[in-house]
C-alpha positions in Angstrom: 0.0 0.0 0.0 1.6 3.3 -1.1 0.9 6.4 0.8 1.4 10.0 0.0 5.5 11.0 -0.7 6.4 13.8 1.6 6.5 16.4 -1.2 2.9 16.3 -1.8 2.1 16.2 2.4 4.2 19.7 2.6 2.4 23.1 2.0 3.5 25.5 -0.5 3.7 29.3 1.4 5.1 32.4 -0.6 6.9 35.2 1.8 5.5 38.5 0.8 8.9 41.2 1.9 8.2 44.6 2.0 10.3 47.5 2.8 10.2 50.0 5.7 8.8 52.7 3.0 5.8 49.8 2.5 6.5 48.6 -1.2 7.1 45.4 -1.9 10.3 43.9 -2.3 11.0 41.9 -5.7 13.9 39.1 -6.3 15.6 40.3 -9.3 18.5 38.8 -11.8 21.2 40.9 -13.9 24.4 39.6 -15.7 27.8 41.0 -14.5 31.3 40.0 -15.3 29.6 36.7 -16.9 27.9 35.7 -13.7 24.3 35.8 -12.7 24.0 38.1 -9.8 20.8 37.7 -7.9 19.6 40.8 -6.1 16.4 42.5 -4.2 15.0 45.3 -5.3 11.9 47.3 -4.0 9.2 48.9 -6.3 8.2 51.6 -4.6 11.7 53.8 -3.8 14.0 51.1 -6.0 16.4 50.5 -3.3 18.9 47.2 -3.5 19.4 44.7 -1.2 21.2 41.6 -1.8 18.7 39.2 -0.1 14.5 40.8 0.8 15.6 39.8 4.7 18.3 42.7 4.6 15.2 45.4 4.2 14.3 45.1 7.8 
């Protein structure tokens, strides 16, 4: 008898990030030097973060 796998027991939750002016916070990609540079940006004043958690 085959239960469920543990993938589909797990809930799927989204983090909204927002900044301390109150828009929200968007993960972002650019290309420098050849590399994929992921980065955080927020909508609302366009200030850059390298990770949403460094807005608080």
């Amino acid at each position: 008898m085959a239960g469920a796998s543990k993938n589909s027991r797990t809930t799927v939750a989204t983090q909204k990030f927002t900044c301390t002016c109150g828009g929200e916070v968007e993960m972002k990609t650019k290309l420098e030097n050849g590399r994929l540079k992921n980065y955080a940006e927020c909508q609302k004043c366009k200030r850059t973060e390298r990770r949403p958690k460094d807005f608080k």
